[in-house]
C-alpha positions in Angstrom: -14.6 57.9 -2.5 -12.4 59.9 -4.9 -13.9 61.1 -7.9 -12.0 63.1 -10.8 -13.6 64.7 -13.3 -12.6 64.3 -17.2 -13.1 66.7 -19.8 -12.2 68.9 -23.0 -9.9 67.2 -26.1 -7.4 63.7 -26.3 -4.2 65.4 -24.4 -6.3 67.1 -21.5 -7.8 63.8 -21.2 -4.2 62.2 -21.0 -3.5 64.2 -18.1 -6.4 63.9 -15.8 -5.8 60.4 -16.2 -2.2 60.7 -15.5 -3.6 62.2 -11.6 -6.4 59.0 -11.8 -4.3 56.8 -11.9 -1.8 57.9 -9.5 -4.6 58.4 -7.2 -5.6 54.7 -8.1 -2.2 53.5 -7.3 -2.3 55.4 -4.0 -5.5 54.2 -2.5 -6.6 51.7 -4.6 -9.5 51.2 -7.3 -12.8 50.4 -5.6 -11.6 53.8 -4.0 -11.2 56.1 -7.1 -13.1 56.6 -9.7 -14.1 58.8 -13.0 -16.8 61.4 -13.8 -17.5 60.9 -17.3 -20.5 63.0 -17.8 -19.4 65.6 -19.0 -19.1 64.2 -22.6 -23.0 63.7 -22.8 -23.4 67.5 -22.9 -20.7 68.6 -25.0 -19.0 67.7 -28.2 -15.5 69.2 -27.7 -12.9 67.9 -30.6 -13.7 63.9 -30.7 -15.1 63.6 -27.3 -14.1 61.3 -24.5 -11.4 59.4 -26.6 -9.0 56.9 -24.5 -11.0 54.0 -24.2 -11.1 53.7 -27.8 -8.1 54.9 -28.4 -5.9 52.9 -25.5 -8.4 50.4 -24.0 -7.1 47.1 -26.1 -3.3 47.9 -25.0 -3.7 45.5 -21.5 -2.2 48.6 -20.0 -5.0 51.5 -19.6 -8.2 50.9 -17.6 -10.9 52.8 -16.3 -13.9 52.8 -14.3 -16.8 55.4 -14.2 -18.4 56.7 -11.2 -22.2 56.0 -11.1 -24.8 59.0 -10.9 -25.0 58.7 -7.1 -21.6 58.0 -6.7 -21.2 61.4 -8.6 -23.8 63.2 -6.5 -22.4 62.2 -3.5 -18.9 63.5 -3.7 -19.6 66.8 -5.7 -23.3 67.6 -4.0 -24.3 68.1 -7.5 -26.7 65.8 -9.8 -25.1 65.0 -13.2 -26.3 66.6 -16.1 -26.3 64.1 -19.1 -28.3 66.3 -21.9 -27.0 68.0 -24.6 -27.5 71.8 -26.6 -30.3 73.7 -25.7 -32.5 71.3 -23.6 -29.1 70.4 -21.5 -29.1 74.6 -21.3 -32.6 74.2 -19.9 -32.2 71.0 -17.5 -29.3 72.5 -15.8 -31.1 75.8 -15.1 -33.6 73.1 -13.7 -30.9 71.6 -11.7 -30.3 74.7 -9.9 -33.2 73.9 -7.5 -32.4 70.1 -6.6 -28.8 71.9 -6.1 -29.3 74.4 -3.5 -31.7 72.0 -1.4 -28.6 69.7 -1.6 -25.9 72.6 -0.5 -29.1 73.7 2.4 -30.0 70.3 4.6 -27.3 67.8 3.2 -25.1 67.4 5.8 -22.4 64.7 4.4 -19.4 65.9 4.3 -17.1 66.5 0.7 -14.3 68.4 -0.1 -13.9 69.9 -3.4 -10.2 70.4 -5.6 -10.7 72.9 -8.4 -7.8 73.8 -10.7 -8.4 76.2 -13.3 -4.9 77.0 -14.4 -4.2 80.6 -12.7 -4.1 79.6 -8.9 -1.1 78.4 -7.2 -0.1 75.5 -8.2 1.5 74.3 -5.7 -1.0 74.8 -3.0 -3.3 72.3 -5.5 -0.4 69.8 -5.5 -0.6 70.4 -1.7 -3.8 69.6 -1.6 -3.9 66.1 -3.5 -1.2 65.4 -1.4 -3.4 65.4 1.8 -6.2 64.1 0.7 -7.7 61.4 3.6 -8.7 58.2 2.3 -12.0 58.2 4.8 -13.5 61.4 3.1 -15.0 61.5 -0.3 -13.4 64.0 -2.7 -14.3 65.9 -6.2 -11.7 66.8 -8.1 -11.7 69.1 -11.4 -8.8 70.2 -13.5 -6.4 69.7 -15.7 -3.0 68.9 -14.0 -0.7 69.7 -16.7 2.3 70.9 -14.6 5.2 68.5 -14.7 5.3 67.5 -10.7 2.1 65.4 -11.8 4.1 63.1 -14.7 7.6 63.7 -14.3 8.7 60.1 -12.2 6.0 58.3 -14.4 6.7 59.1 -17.8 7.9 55.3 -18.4 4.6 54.0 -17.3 2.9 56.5 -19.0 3.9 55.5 -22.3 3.0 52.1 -21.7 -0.1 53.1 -20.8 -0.5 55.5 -24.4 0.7 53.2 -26.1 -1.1 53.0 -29.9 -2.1 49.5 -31.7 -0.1 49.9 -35.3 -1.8 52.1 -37.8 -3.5 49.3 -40.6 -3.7 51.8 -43.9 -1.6 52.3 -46.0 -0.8 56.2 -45.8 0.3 56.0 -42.2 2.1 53.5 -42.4 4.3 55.2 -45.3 4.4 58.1 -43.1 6.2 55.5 -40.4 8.6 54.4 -42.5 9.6 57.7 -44.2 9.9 59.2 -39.9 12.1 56.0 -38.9 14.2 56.0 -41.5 15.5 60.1 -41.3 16.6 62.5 -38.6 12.3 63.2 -38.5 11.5 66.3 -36.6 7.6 67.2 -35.9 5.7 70.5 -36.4 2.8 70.7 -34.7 0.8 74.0 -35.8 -2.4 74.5 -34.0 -5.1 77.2 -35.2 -8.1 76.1 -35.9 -10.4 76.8 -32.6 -7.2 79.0 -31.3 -8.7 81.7 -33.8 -12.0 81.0 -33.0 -14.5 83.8 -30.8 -14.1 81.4 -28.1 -10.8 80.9 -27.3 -9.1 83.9 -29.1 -8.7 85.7 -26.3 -7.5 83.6 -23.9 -4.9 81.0 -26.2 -1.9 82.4 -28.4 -2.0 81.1 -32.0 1.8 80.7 -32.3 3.3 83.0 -35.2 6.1 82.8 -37.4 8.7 83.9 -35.5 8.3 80.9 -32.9 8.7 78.3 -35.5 11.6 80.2 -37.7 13.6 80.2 -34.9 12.9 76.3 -33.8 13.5 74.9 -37.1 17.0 77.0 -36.9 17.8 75.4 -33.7 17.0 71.4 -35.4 19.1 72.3 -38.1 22.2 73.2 -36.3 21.5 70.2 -34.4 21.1 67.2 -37.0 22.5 66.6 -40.0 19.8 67.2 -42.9 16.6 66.9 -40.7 13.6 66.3 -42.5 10.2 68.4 -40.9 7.0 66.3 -40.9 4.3 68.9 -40.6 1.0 68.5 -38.9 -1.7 71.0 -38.7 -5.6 71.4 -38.5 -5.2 74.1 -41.0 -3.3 72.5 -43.8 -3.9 75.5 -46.1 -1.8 78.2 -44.1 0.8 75.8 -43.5 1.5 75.4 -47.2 2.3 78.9 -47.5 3.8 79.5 -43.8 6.6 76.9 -44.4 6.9 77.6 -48.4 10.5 78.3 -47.5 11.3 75.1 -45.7 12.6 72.5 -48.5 12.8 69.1 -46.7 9.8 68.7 -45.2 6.7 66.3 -45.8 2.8 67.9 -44.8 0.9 65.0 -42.9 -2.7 64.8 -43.9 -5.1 62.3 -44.3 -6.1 61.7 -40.2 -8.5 64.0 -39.2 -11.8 63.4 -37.0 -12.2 60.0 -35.1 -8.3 59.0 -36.6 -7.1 62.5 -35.6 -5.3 60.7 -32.9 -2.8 58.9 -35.8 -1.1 62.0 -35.9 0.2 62.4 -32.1 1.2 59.0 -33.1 3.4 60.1 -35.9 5.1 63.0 -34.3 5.5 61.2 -31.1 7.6 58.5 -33.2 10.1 61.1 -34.8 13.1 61.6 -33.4 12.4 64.8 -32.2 9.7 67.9 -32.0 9.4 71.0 -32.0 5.6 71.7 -30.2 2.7 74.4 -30.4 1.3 75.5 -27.0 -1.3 72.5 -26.9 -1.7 68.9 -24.6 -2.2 67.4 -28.0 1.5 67.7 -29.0 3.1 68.2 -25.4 1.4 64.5 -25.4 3.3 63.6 -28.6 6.5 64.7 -27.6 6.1 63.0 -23.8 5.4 60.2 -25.9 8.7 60.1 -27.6 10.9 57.4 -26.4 14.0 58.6 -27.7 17.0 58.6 -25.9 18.3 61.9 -27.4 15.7 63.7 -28.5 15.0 67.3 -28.4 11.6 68.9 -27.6 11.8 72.9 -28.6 8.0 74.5 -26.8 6.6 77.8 -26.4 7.5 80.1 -23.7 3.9 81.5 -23.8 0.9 79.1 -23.5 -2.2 81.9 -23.2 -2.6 85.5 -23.5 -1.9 85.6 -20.0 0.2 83.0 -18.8 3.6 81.8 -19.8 4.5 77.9 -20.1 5.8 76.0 -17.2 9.5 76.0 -17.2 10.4 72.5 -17.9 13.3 70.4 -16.6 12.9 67.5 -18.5 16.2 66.2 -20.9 16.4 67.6 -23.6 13.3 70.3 -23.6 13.8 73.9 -24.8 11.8 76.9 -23.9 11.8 79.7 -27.0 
């Protein structure tokens, strides 16, 4: 069996289903299978999101791996409480753990990405996994070589029911009907103790320059901004004219908003999965997705080589 483990926010979730699913396709279902566990211990942005958010679209499907299904391919027992006492039981854990890693002899291979090891020796990897072993696999599997021949399917398969209010729906007609370009500013947990030192809160330079590029490429664009700190973006982007501040969807309908940018016609991105999501989303034809050449404090963005992407 084949078990891959989600975690973290919406567009990391997007992407370790991207490699489920591909693994799916490659072996089959009954063969491949998800570790959702890790959403009963932590609360990370809106928790695990897809089914909710894709499971009515005839398209996306997904089925979780059992407790024992879990322990068998990772050697560990699944932790499924929360704050302090989940602290505790896991400490607890270590015991059960290390009797498992002492006199069990089954045999399990792990595949652990955490972003700063060679990539390609990962992809490798995946590549030879053998059907008649069971597997545990952990990361994120953002890198391109994972999506890049199945972008079509993809968007199928993240494909949003029709917003029913009345605010996003305005903000759809006001995108469709102009040359709509997306902002996406991210700060929020970026400037919190727990991620400052590892991921880049973009600055103003990054999006100056972008929006300079959009404008000498379409004829009066019109910048739909979206941010989890609306307050610094109202003074950041005082000097842009055109532009329209996209609020309203935060929390469980936060989701509405990678809708929204991933419906104009084209984006310039922050260095997060929630809007490289929105802009792999974007199904047109001649659209133009400006990103950041640095992702983290220490590590630059992949170079892409999709149409129409530019690195700044």
């Amino acid at each position: 069996m084949i078990i891959l483990r989600f975690t973290s926010g919406l567009g990391n979730q997007m992407f370790q289903y991207n490699l489920y699913s591909t693994l799916r396709e490659r072996f089959g279902k009954n063969r491949v299978k998800a570790d959702l566990t890790w959403f009963d211990r932590f609360s990370e942005h809106q928790g695990y999101e897809l089914e909710r958010i894709f499971g009515g679209n005839g398209v996306f499907e997904i089925e979780a791996a059992t407790d024992r299904e879990i322990t068998r391919c990772s050697g560990r027992i699944p932790n499924h409480v929360k704050g302090k006492a989940g602290e505790a039981w896991q400490f607890i854990l270590r015991i059960p753990h290390r009797l498992i890693c002492a006199f069990d002899s089954h045999e399990r291979i792990r595949i652990e990405q955490t972003g700063f090891e060679d990539n390609k020796e990962i992809f490798r990897q995946i590549e030879a996994i053998d059907s008649q072993k069971d597997y545990y696999i952990t990361g994120f599997f953002i890198e391109e070589i994972y999506y890049k021949e199945r972008l079509t399917w993809l968007q199928d398969c993240f494909s949003f029911d029709e917003p029913s209010d009345d605010r996003n729906r305005e903000y759809l007609d006001q995108i469709d009907g102009c040359n709509s370009v997306s902002i996406h500013v991210r700060r929020g947990d970026y400037l919190s103790p727990e991620y400052a030192s590892s991921f880049l809160s973009l600055g103003d330079d990054y999006y100056r320059q972008a929006i300079s590029l959009m404008k000498e490429k379409y004829d009066n664009p019109r910048f739909f901004i979206f941010s989890d700190d609306k307050d610094y973006i109202e003074k950041a982007f005082e000097y842009l004219e055109d532009k329209v501040i996209v609020t309203g969807n935060d929390d469980q309908n936060s989701f509405r908003d990678m809708q929204l940018m991933s419906r104009c016609r084209s984006n310039i991105i922050a260095n997060s999965t929630f809007s490289v999501w929105a802009a792999l989303l974007n199904s047109n034809k001649d659209k133009t997705v400006i990103y950041p050449s640095a992702y983290m404090n220490e590590k630059d963005t992949q170079q892409m080589t999709l149409p129409g992407w530019v690195r700044i």
